[in-house]
N, C-alpha and C positions, 0 to 999 in steps of 0.2 A: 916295539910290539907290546900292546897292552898286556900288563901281567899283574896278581893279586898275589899279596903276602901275608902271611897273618903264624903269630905261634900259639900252641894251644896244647893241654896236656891230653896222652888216651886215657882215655875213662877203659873199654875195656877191647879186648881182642876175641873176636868171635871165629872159629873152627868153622871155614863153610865148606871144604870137602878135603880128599887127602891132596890137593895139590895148593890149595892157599889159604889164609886169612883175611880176615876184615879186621883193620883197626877202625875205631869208630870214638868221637867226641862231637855229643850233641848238647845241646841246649836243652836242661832237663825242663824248661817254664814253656818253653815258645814266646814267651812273653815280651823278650828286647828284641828289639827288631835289627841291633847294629851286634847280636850274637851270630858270628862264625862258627860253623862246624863242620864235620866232615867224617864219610864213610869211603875210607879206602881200600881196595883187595891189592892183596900185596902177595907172591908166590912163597909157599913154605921158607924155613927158613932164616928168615927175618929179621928176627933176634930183638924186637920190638916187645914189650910188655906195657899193662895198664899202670899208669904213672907217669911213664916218660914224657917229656915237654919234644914235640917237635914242630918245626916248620913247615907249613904246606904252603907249595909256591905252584900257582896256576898259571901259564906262560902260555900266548896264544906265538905257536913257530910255524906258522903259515899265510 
């Protein structure tokens, strides 16, 4: 199954209502074109903050 790997640290964790978060790391230029980044909602909880290094694994299971 095709699947994408990449690690990358959060820049910051945004508050979108009382039930979850957005972690988010983006490319602050747009300018490299082989920059990965990523806007995740993830349910309260989490225990995620901006700094941490994590892995985002995109897996097609169908």
């Amino acid at each position: 199954m095709p699947k994408t790997e990449f690690e990358s640290s959060i820049e910051f964790v945004a508050d979108i209502n009382e039930q979850k978060d957005c972690l988010m790391s983006q490319d602050p230029t747009q300018d490299n074109p082989g920059a990965l980044w990523f806007n995740i909602d993830l349910p309260k909880g989490h225990q995620f903050k901006a700094g941490d290094r994590v892995r985002v694994i995109v897996e097609k299971i169908g």
